[in-house]
C-alpha positions as CSV (number, residue, x, y, z in Angstrom):
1,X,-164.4,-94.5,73.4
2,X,-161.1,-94.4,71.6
3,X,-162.7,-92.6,68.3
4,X,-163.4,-90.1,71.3
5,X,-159.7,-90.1,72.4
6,X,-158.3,-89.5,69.2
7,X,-160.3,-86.8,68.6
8,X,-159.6,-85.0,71.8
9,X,-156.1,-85.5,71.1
10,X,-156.1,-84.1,67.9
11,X,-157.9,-81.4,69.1
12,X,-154.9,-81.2,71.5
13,X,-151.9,-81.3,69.4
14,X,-153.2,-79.9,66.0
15,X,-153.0,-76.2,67.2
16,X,-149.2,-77.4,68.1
17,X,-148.7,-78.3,64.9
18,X,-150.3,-75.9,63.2
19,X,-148.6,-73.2,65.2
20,X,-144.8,-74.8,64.2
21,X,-145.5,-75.0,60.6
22,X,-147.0,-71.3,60.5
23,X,-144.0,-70.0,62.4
24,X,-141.6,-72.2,59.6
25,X,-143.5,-71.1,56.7
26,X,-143.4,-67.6,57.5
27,X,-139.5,-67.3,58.4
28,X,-138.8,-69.1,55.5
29,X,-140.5,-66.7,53.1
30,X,-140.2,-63.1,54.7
31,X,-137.0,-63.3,56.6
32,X,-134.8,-62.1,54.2
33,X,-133.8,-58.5,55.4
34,X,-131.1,-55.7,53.6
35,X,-128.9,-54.4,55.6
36,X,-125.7,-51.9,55.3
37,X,-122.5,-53.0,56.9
38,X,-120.3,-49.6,56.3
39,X,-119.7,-49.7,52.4
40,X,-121.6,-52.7,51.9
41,X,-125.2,-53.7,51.1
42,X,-125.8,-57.4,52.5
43,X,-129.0,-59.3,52.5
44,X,-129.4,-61.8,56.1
45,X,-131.8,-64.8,55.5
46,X,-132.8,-67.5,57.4
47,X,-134.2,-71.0,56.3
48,X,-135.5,-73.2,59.3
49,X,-135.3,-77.2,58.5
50,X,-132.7,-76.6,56.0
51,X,-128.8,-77.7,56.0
52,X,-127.5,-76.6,59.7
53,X,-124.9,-74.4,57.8
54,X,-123.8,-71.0,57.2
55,X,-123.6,-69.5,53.4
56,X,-122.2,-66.6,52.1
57,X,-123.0,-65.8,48.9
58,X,-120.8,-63.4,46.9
59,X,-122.1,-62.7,43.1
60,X,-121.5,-63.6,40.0
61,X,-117.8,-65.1,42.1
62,X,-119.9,-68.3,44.0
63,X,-120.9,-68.9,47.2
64,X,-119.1,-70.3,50.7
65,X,-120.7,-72.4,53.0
66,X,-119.6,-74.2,56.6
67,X,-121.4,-76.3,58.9
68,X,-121.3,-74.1,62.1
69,X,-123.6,-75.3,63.7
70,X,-126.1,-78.5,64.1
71,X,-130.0,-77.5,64.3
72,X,-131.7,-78.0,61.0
73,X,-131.6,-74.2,60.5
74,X,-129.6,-72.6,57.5
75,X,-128.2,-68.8,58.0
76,X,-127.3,-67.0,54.9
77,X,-125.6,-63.4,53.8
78,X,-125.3,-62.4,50.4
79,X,-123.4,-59.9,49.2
80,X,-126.0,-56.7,47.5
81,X,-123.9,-54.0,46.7
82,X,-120.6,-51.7,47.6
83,X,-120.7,-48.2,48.0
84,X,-117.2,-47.3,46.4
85,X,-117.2,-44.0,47.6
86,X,-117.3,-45.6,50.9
87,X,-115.0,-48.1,50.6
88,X,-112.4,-46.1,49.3
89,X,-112.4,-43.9,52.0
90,X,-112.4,-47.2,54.5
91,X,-110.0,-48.9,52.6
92,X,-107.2,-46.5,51.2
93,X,-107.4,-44.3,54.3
94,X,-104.1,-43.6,55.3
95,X,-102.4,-45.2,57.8
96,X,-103.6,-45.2,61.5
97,X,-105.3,-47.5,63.6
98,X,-106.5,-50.7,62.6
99,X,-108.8,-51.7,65.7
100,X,-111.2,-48.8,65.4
101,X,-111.9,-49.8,62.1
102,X,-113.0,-53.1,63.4
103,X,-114.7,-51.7,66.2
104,X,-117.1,-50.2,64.2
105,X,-117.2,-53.3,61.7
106,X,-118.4,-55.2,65.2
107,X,-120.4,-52.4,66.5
108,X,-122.3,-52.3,63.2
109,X,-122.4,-56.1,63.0
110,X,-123.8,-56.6,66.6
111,X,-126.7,-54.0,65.5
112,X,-128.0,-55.6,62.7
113,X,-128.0,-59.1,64.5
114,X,-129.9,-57.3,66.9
115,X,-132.4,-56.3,64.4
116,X,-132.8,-59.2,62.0
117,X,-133.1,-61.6,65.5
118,X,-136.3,-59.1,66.5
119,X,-137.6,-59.3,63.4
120,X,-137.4,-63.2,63.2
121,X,-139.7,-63.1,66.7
122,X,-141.9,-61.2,65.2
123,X,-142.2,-63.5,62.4
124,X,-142.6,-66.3,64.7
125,X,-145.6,-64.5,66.6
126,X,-147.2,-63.5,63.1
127,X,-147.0,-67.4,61.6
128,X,-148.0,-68.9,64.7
129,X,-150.9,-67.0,65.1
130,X,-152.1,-66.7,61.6
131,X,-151.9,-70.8,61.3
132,X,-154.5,-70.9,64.4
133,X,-156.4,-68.6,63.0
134,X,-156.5,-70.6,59.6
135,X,-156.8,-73.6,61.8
136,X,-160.4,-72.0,62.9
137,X,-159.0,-70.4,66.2
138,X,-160.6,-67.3,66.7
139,X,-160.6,-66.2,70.6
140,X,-157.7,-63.5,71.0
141,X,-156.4,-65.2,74.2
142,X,-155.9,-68.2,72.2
143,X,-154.1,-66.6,69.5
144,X,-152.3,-64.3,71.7
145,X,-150.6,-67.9,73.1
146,X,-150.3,-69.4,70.6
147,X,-148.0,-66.5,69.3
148,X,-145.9,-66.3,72.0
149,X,-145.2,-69.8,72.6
150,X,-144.3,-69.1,68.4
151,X,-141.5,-66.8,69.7
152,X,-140.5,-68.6,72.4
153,X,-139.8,-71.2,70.1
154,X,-137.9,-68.7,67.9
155,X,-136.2,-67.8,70.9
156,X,-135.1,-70.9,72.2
157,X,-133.5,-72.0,68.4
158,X,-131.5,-68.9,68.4
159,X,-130.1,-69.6,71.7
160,X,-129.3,-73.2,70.5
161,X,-127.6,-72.0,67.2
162,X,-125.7,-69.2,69.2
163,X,-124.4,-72.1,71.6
164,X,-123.1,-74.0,68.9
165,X,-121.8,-72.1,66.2
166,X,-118.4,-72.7,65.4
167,X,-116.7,-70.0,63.3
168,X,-113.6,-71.8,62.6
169,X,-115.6,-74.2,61.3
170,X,-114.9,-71.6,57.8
171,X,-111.5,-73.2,58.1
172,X,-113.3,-76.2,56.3
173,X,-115.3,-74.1,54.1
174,X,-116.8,-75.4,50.9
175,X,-116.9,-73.1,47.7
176,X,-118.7,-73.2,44.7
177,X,-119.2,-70.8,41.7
178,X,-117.3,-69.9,38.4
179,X,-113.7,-68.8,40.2
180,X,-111.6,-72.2,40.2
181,X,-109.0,-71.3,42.5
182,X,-110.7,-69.6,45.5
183,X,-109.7,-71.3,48.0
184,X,-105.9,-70.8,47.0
185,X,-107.1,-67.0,46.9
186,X,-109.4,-66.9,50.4
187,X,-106.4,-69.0,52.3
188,X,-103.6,-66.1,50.7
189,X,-105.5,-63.3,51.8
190,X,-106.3,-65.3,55.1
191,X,-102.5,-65.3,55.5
192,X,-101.8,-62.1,54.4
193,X,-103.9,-59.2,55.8
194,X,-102.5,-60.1,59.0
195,X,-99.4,-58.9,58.1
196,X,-100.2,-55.7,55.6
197,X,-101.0,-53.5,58.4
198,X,-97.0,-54.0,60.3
199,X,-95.7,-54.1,56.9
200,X,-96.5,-50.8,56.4
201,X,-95.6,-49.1,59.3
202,X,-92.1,-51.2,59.4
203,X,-91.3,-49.7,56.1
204,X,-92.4,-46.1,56.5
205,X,-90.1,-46.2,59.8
206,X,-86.9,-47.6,58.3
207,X,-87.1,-45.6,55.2
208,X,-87.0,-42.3,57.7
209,X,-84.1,-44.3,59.6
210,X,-82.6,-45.3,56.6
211,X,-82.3,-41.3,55.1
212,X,-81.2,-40.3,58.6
213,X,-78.5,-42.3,58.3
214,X,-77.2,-41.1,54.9
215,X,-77.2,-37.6,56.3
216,X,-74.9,-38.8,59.5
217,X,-72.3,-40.1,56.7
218,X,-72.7,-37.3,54.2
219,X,-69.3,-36.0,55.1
220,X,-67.6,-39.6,54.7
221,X,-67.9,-38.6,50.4
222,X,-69.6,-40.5,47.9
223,X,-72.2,-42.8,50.1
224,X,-74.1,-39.4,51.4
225,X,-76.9,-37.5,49.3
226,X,-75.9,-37.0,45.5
227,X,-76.6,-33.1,45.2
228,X,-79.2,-33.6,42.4
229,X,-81.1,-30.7,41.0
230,X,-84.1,-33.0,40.0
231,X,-85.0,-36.6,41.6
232,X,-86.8,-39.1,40.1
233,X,-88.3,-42.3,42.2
234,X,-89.1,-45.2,39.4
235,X,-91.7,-47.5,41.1
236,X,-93.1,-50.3,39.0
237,X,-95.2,-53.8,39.9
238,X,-97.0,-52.7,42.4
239,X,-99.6,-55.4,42.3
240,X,-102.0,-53.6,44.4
241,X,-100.2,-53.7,47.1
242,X,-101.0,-50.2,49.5
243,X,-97.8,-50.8,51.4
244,X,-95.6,-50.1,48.5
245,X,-97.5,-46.0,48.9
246,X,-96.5,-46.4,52.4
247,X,-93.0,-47.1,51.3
248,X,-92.8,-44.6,48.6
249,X,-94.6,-41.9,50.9
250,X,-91.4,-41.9,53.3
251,X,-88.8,-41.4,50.4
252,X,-90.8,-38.6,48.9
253,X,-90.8,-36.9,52.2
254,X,-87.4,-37.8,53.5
255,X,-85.1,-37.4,50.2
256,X,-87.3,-34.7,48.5
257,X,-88.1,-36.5,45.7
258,X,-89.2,-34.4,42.5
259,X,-91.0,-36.5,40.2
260,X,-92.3,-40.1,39.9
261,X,-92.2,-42.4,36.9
262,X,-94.5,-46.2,37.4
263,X,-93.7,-48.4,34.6
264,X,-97.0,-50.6,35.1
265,X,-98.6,-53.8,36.4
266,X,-100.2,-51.4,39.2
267,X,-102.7,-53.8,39.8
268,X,-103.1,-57.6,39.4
269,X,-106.2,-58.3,37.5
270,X,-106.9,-54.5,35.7
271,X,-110.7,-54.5,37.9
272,X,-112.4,-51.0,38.5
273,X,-112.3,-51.8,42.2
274,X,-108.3,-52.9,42.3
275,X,-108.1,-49.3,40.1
276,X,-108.6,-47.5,43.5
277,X,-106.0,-47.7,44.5
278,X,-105.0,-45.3,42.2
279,X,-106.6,-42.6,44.5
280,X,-103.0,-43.1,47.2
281,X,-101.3,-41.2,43.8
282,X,-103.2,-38.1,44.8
283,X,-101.8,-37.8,48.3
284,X,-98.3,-38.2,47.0
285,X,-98.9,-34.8,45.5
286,X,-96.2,-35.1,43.0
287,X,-96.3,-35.6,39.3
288,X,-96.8,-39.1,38.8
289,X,-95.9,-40.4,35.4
290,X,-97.3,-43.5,34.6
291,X,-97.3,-46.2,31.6
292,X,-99.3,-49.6,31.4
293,X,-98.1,-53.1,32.3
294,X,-99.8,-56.3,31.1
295,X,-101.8,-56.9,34.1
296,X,-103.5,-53.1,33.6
297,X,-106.3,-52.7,31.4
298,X,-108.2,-50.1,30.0
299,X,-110.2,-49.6,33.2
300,X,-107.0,-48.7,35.4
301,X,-105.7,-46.5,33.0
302,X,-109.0,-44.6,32.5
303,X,-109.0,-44.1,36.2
304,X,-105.5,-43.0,36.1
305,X,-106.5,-40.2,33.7
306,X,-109.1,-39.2,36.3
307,X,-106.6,-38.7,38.9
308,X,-104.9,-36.0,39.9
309,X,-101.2,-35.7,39.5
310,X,-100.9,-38.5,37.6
311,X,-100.2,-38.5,33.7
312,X,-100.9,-41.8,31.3
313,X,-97.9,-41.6,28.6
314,X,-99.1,-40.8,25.3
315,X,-97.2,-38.3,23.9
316,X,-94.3,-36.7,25.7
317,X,-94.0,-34.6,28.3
318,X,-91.4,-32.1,30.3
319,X,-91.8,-32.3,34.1
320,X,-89.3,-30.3,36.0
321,X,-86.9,-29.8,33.5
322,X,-86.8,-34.0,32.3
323,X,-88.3,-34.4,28.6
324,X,-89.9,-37.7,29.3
325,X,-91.3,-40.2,26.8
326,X,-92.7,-44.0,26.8
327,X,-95.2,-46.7,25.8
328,X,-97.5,-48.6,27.4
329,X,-97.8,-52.6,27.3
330,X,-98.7,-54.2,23.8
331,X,-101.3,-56.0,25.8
332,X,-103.0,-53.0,28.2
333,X,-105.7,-53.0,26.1
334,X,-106.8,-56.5,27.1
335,X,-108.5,-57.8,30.4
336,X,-105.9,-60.6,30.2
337,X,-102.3,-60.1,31.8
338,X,-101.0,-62.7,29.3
339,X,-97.9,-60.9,27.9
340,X,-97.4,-60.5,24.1
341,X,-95.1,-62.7,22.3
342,X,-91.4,-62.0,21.9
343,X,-91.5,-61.0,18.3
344,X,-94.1,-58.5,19.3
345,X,-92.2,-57.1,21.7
346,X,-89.3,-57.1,19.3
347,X,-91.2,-55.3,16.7
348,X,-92.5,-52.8,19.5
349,X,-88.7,-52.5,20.2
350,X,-87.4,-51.6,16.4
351,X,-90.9,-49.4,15.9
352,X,-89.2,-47.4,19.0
353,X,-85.5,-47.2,18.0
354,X,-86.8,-46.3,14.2
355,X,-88.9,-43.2,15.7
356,X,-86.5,-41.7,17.8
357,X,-83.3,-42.3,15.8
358,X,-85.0,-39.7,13.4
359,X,-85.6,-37.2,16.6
360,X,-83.6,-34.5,16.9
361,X,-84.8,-34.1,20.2
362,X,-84.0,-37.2,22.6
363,X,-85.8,-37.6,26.0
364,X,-83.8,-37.8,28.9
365,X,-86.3,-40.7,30.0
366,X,-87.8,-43.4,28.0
367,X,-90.6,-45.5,30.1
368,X,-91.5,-48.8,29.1
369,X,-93.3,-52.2,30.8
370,X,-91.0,-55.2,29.6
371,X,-87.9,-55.8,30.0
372,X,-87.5,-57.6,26.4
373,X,-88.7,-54.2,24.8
374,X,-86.3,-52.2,27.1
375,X,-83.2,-54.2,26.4
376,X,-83.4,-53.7,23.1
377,X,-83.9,-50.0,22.7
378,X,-80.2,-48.8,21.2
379,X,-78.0,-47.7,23.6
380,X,-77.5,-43.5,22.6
381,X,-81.1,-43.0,22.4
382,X,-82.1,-42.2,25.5
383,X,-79.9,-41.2,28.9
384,X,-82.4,-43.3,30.9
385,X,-84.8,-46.4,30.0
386,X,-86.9,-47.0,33.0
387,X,-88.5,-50.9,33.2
388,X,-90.0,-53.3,35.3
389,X,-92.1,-56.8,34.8
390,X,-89.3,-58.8,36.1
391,X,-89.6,-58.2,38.9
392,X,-85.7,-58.1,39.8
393,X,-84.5,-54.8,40.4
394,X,-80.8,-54.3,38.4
395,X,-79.5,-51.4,37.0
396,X,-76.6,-51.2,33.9
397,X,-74.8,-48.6,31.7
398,X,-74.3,-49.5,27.9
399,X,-72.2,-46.7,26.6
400,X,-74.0,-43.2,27.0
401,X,-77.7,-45.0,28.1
402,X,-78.4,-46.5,31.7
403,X,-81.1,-49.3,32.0
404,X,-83.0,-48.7,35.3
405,X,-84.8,-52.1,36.3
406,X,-87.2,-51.2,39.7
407,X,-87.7,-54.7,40.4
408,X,-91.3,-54.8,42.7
409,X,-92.3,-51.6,44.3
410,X,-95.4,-54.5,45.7
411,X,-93.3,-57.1,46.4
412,X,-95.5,-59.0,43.6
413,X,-98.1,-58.0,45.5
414,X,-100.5,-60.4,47.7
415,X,-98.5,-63.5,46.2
416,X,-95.2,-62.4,47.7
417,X,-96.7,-63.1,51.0
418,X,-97.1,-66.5,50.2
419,X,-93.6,-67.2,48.8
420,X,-91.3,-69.2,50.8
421,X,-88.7,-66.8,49.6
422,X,-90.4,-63.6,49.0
423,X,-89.4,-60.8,46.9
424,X,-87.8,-57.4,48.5
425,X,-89.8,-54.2,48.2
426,X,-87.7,-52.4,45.6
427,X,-87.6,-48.9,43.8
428,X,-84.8,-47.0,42.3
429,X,-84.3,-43.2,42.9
430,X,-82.7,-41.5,39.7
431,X,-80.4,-38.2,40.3
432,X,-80.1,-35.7,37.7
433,X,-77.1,-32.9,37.5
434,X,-77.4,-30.1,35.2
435,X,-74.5,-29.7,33.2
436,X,-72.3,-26.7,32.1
437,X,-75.1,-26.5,29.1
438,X,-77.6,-26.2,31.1
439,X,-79.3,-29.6,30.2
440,X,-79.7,-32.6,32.9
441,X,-78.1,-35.6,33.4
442,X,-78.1,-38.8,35.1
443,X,-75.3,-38.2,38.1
444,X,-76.5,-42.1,40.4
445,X,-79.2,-44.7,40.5
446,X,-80.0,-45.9,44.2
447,X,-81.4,-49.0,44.6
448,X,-84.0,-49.0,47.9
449,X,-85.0,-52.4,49.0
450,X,-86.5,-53.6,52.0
451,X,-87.1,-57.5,52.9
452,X,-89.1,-59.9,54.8
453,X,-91.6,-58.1,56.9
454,X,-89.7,-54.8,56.9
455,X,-86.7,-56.0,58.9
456,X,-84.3,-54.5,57.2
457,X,-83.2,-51.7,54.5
458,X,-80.6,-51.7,51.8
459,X,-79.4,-49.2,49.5
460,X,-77.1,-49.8,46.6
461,X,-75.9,-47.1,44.9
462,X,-74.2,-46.9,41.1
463,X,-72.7,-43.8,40.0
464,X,-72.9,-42.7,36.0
465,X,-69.9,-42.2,34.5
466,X,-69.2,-38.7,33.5
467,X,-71.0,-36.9,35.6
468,X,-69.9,-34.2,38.8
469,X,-70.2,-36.3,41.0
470,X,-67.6,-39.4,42.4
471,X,-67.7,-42.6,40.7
472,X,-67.7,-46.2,41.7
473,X,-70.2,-48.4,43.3
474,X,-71.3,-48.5,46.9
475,X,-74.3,-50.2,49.3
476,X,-75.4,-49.6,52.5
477,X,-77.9,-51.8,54.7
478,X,-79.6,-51.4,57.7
């Protein structure tokens, strides 16, 4: 009698089991699915009785996981491919607004949930079926139960992970993989794409505000426009940072600015994809003359000689009248931003001054990275040296030669968001007279900074001795 009970409930609850391992076994081997999210290629997977946590994997950086939720079941998305093209056009678009972007992130998003949830019913029909079948079952109404109670089951675990999840539950993610420091990076960029999108809008209208204001003081004298026959806008350290375009967009348009001069570090870590940004040049549509900083590498400056407008320094060029000349970083050629040593940088320095002093022809601007090498190119040489890498803008005159430092056109890029005290947005404007011979000179410098999250604007302006126009010193601030 009880060898008669145990069969009968075996012959009760093995089709149960059966049914639930078929349904596991199943997920677990087909549900991994590729999808495309916009410019991305992602892969969704699910893995029922493993960790009841969420993992995104990003190659060859590492992986993230959180426990957002509790059943036994772990989600994971891995990162496939990225459509450059794509991204470009999502990422560098100009300005406008944010939230249909994300609208069609979320529209997108919701669709392939949609999807990959369909497919993992399915699944649960398919291996709860197929494991009666193996178990002997063989009627169709049997196996037609025994695959919908599969994705009801599938059902019902979805609705218990869709209670529970916890996305903040990211805010105690775990990392692993071969990048050290990424939680420092995810938590900076956490705090500081928030902010990007006002940043640049702030800028682009106080530069307009800041111009209109120069023209309602242009007949107080010497703080209105300088009445320059070419205008040069020196941008360096942009860090990747999109704002500083946004910033340098409105002075092109609002003080007609002629040429611009970028004395490197225009990205961070010299990447192919960081190098797109090099695409916001084009829409400048002004000749963009450009030499290396340590944190560019060959990669940047190959896609520099790809884009339009822009020219990489080798030899000299004239553009607009200026003969301009200059040398990229010692170490551009690297993929490390390390900087050379100082008695590299003070041979680069002599190499320069030995060159030119046997020139008969001097350029009116000399373009160069660090600030070691540009402080100790003779005074005489040139009637400009343009530099950057310190990040501190400053301009002097040492007899007939000014020293134009732009400080950070990128406020050091995604670290100055971070700083407790963070940089200014800074470029310097450069305003050239032609003389009674015909030939240009330097006439003022401004100095254009903006601080904090584009609260306010200053300009300082420094006049060049011997030139038509009034001298002394002044600043304005808005």
């Amino acid at each position: 009698m009880e060898m008669e009970q145990t069969s009968k409930n075996r012959r009760r609850y093995l089709p149960v089991l059966f049914a639930v391992l078929g349904l596991i076994t199943v997920i677990n081997l087909f549900s991994g699915t590729d999808y495309r999210l916009l410019s991305l290629g992602i892969k969704l997977q699910a893995r029922l009785g493993g960790p009841p946590q969420t993992r995104v994997i990003l190659p060859p950086v590492g992986e993230l996981a959180a426990r957002t939720h509790w059943l036994p079941i772990e989600l994971g998305m891995e990162l496939r491919s990225v459509d450059l093209h794509a991204l470009r056009q999502t990422v560098f678009a100009p300005t406008g607004p944010n939230e249909q972007i994300w609208l069609r992130v979320r529209e997108a998003a919701a669709q392939i949930i949609l999807h990959f949830l369909l497919k993992q019913v399915f699944l649960g029909f398919v291996g709860a079926a197929a494991a009666l079948l193996l178990l002997g079952v063989r009627t169709w109404r049997a196996l037609a139960r025994g695959g919908l109670a599969g994705m009801a089951m599938v059902l019902l675990l979805a609705a218990l992970v869709y209670a529970t999840f916890d996305l903040s539950a990211f805010e105690r993610v775990e990392y692993a993989g071969m990048i050290e420091a990424a939680p420092w990076v995810l938590a900076t960029v956490r705090d500081a794409l928030d902010q990007v999108e006002e940043l640049g809008a702030r800028v682009q209208a106080l530069a307009g505000n800041l111009y209109s204001a120069l023209q309602r003081l242009e007949e107080t004298g010497p703080i209105g426009l300088v009445d320059a026959d070419v205008l040069v806008l020196h941008v360096s350290d942009i860090h990747n940072n999109p704002v500083a375009y946004d910033f340098a967009a409105q002075l092109v348009e609002s003080f007609g600015v002629d040429v611009i001069v970028d004395t490197g570090d225009l990205t961070d870590w010299g990447t192919s994809l960081e190098a797109e940004i090099s695409r916001r040049i084009e829409r400048l549509g002004l000749p963009y003359i450009f030499v290396s900083g340590n944190h560019d590498s060959p990669q940047v400056v190959q896609r520099l000689l790809e884009t339009k407008h822009a020219v990489v320094l080798g030899e000299p060029v004239i553009v607009e009248g200026l003969y301009i000349a200059g040398t990229g970083d010692l170490v551009a050629q690297s993929y490390l931003p390390t900087p050379a040593s100082a008695e590299e940088l003070a041979g680069l320095a002599r190499e320069i001054n030995a060159y030119w002093a046997k020139q008969e022809k001097k350029p009116h601007l000399f373009l160069v990275h660090n600030h070691r090498v540009a402080e100790a190119l003779r005074p005489g040489l040139f009637q400009v040296v343009a530099y950057g890498h310190t990040h501190l803008w400053g301009v002097k005159q040492v007899e007939d030669t000014v020293y134009s430092n732009a400080g950070t056109t990128g406020a050091a890029g995604i670290r100055g968001f971070q700083s407790k005290e963070p940089l200014p947005y800074s470029l310097s404007l450069l305003y050239f007279v032609q003389g009674e011979d015909g030939d240009l000179r330097l006439a003022a410098v401004d100095g254009v900074h903006v601080t904090g999250l584009g609260q306010s604007f200053s300009l300082q302006r420094t006049f060049v001795e011997h030139s038509r126009n009034s001298e002394g010193d002044v600043e304005l601030s808005l």
